[in-house]
N, CA, C and O atoms as a GROMACS GRO file, in nm:
protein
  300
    1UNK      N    1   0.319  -0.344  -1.902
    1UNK     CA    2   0.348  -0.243  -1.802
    1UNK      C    3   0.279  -0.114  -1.846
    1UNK      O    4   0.316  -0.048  -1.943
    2UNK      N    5   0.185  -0.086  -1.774
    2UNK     CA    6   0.118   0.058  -1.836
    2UNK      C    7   0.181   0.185  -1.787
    2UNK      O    8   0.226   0.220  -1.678
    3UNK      N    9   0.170   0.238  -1.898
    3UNK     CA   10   0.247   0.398  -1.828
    3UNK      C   11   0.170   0.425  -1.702
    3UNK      O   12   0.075   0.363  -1.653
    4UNK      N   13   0.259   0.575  -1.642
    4UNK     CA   14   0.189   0.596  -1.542
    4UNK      C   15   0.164   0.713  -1.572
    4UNK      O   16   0.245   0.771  -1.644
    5UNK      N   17   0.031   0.790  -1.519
    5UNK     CA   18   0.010   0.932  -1.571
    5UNK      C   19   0.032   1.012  -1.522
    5UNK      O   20   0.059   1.016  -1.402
    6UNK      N   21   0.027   1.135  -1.622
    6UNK     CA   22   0.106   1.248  -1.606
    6UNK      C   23   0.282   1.191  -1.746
    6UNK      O   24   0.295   1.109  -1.837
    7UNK      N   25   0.358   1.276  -1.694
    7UNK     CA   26   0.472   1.252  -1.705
    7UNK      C   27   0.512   1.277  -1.854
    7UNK      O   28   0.588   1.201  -1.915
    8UNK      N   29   0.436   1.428  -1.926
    8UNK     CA   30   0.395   1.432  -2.112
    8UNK      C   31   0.542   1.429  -2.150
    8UNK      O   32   0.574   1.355  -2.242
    9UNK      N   33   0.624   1.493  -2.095
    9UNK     CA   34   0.740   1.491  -2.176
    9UNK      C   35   0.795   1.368  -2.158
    9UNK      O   36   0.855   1.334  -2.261
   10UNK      N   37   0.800   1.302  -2.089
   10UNK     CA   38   0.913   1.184  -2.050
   10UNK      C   39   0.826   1.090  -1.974
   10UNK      O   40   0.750   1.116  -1.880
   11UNK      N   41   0.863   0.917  -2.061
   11UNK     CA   42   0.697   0.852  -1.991
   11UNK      C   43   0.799   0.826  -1.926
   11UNK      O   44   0.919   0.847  -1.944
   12UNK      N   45   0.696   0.746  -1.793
   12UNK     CA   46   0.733   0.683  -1.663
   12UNK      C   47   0.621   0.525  -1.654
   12UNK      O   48   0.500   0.502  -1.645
   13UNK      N   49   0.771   0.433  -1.664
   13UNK     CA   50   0.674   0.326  -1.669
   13UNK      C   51   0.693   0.243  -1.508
   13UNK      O   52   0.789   0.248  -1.431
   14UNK      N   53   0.578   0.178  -1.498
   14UNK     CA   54   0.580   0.132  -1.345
   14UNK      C   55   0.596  -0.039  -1.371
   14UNK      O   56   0.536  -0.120  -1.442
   15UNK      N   57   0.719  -0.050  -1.267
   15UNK     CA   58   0.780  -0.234  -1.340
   15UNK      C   59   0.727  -0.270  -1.215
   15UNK      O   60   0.737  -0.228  -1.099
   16UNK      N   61   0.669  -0.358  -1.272
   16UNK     CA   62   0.621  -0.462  -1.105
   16UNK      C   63   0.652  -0.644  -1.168
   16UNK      O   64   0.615  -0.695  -1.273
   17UNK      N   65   0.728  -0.699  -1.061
   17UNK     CA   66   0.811  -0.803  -1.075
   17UNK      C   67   0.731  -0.924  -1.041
   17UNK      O   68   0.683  -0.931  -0.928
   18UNK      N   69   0.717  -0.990  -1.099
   18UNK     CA   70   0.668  -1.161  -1.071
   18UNK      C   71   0.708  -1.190  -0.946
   18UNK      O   72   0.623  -1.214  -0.860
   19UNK      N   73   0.832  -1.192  -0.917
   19UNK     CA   74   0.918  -1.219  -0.773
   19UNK      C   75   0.865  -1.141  -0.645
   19UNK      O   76   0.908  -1.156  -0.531
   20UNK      N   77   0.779  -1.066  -0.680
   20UNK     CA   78   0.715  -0.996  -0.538
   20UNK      C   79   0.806  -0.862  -0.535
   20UNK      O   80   0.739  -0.759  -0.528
   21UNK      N   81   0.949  -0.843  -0.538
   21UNK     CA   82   0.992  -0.719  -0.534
   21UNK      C   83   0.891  -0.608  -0.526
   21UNK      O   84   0.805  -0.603  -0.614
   22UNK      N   85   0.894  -0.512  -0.424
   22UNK     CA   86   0.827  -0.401  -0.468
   22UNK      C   87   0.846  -0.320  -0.589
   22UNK      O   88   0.943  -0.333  -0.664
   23UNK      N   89   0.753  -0.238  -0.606
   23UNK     CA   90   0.747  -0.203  -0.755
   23UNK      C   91   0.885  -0.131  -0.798
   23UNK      O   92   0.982  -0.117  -0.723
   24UNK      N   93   0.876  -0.088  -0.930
   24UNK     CA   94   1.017   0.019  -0.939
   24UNK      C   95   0.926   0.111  -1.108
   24UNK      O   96   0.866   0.064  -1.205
   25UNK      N   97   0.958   0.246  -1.069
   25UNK     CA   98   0.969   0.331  -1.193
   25UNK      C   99   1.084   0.341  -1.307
   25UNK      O  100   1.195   0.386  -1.280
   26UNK      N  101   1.050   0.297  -1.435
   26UNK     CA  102   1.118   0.342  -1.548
   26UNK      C  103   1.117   0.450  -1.612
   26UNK      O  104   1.011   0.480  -1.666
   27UNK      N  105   1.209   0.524  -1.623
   27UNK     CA  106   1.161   0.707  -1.625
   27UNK      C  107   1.238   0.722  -1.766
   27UNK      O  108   1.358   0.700  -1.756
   28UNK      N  109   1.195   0.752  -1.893
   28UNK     CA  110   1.285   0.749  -2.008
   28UNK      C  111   1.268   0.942  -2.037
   28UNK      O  112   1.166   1.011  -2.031
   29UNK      N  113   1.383   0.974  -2.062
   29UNK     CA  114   1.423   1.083  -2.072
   29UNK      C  115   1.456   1.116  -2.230
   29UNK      O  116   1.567   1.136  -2.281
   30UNK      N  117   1.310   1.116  -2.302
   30UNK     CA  118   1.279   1.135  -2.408
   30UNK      C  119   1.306   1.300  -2.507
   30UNK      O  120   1.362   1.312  -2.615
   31UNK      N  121   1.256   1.384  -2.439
   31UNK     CA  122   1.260   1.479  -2.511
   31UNK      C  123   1.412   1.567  -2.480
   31UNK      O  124   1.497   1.624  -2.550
   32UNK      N  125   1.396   1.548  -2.371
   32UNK     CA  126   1.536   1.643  -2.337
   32UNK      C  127   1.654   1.581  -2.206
   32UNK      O  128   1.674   1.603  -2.087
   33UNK      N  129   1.718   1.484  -2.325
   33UNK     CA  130   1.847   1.374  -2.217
   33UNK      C  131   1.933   1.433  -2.127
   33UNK      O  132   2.002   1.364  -2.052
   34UNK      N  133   1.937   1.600  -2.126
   34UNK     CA  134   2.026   1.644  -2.072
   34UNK      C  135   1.960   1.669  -1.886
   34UNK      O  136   2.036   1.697  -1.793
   35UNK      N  137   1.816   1.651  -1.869
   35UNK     CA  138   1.718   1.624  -1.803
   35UNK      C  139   1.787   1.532  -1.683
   35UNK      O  140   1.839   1.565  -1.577
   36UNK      N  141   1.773   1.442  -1.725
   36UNK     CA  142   1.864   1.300  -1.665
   36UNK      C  143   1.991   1.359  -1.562
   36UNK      O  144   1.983   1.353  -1.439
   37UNK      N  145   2.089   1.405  -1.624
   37UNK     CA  146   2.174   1.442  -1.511
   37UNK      C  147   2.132   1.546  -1.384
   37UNK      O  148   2.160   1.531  -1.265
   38UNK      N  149   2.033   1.688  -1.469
   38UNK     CA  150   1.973   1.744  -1.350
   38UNK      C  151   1.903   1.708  -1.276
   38UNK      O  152   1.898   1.777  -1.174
   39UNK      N  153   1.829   1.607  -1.280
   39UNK     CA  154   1.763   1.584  -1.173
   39UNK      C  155   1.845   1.455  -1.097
   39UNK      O  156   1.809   1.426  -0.983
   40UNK      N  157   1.952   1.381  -1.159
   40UNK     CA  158   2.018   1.316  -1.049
   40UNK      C  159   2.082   1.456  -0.943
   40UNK      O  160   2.032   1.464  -0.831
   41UNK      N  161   2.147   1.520  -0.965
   41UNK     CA  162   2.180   1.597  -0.922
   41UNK      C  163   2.080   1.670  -0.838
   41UNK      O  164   2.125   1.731  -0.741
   42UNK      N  165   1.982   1.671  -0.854
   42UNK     CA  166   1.871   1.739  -0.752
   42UNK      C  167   1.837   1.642  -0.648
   42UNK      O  168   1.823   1.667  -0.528
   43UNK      N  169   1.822   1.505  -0.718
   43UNK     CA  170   1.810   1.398  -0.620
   43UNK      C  171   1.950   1.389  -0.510
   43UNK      O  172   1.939   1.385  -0.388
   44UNK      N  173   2.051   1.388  -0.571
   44UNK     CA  174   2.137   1.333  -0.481
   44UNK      C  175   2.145   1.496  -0.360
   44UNK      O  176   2.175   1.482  -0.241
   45UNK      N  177   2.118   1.615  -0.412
   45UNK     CA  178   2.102   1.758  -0.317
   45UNK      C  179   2.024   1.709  -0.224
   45UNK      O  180   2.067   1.689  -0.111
   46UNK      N  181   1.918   1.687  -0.255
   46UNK     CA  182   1.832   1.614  -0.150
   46UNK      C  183   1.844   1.516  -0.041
   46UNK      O  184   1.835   1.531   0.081
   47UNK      N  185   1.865   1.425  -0.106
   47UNK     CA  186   1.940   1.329   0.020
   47UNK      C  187   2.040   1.321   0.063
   47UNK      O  188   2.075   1.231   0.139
   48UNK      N  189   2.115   1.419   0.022
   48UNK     CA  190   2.229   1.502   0.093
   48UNK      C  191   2.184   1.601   0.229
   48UNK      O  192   2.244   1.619   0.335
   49UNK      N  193   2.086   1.643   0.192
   49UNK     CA  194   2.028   1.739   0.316
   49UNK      C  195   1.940   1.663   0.374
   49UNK      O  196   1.862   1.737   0.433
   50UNK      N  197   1.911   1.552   0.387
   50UNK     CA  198   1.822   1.467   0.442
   50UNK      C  199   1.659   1.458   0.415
   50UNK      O  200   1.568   1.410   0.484
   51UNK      N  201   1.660   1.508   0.314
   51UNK     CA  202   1.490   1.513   0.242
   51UNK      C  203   1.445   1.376   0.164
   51UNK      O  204   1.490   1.344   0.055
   52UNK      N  205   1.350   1.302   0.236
   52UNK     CA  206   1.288   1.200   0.226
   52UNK      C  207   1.284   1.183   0.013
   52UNK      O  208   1.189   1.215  -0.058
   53UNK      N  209   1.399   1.132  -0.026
   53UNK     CA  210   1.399   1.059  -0.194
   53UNK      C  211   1.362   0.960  -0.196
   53UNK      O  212   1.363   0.895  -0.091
   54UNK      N  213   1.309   0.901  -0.321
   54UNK     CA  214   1.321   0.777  -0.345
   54UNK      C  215   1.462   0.712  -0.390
   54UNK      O  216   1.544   0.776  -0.455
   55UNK      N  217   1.477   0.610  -0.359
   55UNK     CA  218   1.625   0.533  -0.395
   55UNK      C  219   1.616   0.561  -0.561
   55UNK      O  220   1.518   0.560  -0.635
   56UNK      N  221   1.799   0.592  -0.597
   56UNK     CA  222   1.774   0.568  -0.736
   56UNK      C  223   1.870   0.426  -0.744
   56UNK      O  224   1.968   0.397  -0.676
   57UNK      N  225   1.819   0.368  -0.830
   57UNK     CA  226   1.890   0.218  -0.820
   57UNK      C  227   1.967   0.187  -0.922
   57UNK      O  228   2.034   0.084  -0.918
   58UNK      N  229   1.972   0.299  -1.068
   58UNK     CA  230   2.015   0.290  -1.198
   58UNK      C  231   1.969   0.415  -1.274
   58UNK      O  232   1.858   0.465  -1.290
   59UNK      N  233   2.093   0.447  -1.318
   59UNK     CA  234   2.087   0.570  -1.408
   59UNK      C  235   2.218   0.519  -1.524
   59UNK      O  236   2.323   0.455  -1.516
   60UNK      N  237   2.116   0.608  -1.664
   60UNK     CA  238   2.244   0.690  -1.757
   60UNK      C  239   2.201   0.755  -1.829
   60UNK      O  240   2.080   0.763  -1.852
   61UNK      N  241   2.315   0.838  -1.900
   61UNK     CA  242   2.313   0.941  -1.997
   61UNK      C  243   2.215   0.876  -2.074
   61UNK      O  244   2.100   0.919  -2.081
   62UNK      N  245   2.257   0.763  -2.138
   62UNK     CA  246   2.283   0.705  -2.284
   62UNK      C  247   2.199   0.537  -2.280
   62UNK      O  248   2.198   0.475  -2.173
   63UNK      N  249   2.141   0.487  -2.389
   63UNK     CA  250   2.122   0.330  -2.366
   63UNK      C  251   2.128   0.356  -2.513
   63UNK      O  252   2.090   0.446  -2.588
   64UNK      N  253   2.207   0.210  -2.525
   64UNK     CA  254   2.237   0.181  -2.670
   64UNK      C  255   2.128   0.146  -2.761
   64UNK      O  256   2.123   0.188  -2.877
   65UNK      N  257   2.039   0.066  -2.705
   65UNK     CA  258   1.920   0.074  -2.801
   65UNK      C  259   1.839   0.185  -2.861
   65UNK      O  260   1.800   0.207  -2.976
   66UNK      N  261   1.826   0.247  -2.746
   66UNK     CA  262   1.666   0.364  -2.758
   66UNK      C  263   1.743   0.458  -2.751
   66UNK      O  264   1.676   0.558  -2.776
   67UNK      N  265   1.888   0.497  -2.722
   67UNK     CA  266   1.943   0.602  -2.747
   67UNK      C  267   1.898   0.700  -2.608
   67UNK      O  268   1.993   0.764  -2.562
   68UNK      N  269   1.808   0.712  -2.560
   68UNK     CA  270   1.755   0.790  -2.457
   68UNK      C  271   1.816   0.729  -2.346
   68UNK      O  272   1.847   0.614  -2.317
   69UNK      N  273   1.827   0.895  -2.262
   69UNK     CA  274   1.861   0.854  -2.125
   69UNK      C  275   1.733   0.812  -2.006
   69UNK      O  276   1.617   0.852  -2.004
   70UNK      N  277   1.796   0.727  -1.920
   70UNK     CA  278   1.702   0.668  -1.820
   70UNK      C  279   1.738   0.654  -1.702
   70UNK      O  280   1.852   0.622  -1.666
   71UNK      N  281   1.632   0.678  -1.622
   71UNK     CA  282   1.694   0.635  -1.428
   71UNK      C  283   1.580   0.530  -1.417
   71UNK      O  284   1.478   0.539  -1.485
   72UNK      N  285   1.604   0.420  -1.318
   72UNK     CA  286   1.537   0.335  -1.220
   72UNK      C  287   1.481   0.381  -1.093
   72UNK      O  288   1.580   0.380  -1.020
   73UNK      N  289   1.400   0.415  -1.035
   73UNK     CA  290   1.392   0.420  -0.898
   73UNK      C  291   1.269   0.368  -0.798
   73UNK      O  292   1.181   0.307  -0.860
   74UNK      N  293   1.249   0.379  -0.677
   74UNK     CA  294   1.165   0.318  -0.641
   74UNK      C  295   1.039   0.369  -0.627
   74UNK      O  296   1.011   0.484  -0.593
   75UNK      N  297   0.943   0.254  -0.662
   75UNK     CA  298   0.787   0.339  -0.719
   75UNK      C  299   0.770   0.405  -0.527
   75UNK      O  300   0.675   0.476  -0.494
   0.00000   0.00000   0.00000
């Protein structure tokens, strides 16, 4: 899965599925986890007021492996 560019502080990887699913972004919230909640929060402002978001399909603070926080959403 190659990164996608741009994105210096926090990579963004682009998952594309064997199964045909359309694609989906992996967004790891590397340098600064506290990141992660503001921008759910900006996201969900948004499609609260009806401004064209992408779906988020998975978020958290925290992942037990990598320790970093992460959202899912659609490429």
């Amino acid at each position: 899965v190659p990164p996608r560019p741009g994105g210096l502080a926090n990579p963004n990887l682009r998952l594309v599925f064997a199964s045909g699913e359309p694609p989906m972004v992996l967004r790891l919230y590397q340098r600064d986890p506290a990141q992660a909640a503001k921008e759910r929060a900006l996201h969900a402002l948004a499609a609260r007021h009806g401004l064209p978001v992408p779906r988020l399909h998975l978020a958290a603070d925290d992942n037990p492996i990598t320790g970093s926080a992460y959202a899912v959403i659609d490429w």
